[in-house]
C-alpha positions in Angstrom: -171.8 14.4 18.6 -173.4 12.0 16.0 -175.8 13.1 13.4 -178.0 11.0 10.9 -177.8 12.9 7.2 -180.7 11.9 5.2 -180.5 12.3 1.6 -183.7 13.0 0.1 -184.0 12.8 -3.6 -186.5 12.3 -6.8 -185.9 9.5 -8.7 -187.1 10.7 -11.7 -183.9 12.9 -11.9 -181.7 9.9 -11.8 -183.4 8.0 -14.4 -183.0 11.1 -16.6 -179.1 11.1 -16.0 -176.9 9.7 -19.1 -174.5 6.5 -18.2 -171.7 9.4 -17.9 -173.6 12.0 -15.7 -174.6 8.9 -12.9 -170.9 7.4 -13.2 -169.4 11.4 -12.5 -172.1 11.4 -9.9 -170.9 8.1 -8.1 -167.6 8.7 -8.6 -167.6 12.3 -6.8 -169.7 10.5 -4.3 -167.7 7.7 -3.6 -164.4 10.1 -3.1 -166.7 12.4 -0.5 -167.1 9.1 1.4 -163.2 8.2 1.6 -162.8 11.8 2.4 -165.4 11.7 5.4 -164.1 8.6 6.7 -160.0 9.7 6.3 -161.3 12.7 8.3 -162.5 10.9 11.1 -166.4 11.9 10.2 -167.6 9.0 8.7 -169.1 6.2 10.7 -171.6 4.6 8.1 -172.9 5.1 4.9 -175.8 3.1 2.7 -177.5 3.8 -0.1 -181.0 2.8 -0.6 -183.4 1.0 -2.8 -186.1 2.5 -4.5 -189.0 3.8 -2.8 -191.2 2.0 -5.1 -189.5 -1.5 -3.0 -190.3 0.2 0.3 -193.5 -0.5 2.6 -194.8 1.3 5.7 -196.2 -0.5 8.4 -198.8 1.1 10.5 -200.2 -0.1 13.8 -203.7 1.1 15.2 -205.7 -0.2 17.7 -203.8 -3.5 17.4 -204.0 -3.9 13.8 -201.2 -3.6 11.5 -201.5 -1.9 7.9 -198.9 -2.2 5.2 -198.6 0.5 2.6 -196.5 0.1 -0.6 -194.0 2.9 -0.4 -193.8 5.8 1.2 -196.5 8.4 1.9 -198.0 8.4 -1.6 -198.1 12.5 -1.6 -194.3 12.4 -1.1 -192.1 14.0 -4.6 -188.6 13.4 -2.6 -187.7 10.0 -1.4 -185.0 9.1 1.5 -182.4 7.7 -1.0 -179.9 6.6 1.4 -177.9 8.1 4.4 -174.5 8.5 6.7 -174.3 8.8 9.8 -171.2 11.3 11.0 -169.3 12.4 13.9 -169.4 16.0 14.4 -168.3 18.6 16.7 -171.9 20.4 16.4 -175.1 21.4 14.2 -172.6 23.8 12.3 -169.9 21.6 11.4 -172.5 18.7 10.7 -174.3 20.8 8.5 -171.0 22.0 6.8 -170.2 18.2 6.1 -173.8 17.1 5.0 -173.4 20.4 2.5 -170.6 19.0 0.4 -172.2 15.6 -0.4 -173.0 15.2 -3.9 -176.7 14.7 -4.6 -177.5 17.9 -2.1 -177.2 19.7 -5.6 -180.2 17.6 -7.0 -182.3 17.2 -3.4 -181.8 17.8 0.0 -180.1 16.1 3.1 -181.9 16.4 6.7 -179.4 16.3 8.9 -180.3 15.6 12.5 -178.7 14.9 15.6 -178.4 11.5 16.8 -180.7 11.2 20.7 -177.8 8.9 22.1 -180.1 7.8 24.9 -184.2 7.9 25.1 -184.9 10.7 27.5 -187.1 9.5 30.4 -189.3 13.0 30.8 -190.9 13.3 27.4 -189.6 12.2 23.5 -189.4 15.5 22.3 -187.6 17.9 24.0 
């Protein structure tokens, strides 16, 4: 089963970091994505840009409204995100708990609705 890992994070902790702590940060990150994808798990990985680059588009009552950024009353940002094979919730959860930055934030992890259901969206 595929799951969509989310990894939420406030900038503010990576613009504190020294030249050394973010390069041991990418580093460890960059080996947990070879690992992931030697192991089979990995099937795509991106960082992202700044929230403050972002916009959120609305649409109500046929008109469309464009926000800069997220939801201003957000503190964690979705930094970036990989998408995994696993064999369940467990397993996906054990993955998503070894990357690096879940020691600084957090990482959603949900699974992936391979097909739209037809009843209802929610289920």
């Amino acid at each position: 089963m595929k799951y969509l890992c989310m990894a939420y994070e406030k900038e503010d902790i990576f613009h504190a970091m020294s030249g050394s702590e973010w390069e041991a940060l990418r580093t460890e990150t960059l080996a947990y994505v070879d690992t992931l994808r030697e192991s089979g798990h990995l099937i795509l990985t991106h960082a992202l840009k700044s929230a403050r680059t972002a916009a959120t588009v609305r649409v109500r009552e046929g008109r469309r409204s464009v926000t800069d950024g997220p939801f201003a009353e957000t503190k964690e940002h979705l930094g970036g995100f990989f998408l995994i094979e696993a064999r369940d919730l467990d397993e996906a959860v054990e993955l998503a708990s070894r990357w690096p930055s879940a020691r600084l934030g957090s990482i959603e992890v949900r699974p992936i609705e391979e097909v739209l259901p037809e009843d209802t969206r929610y289920i």
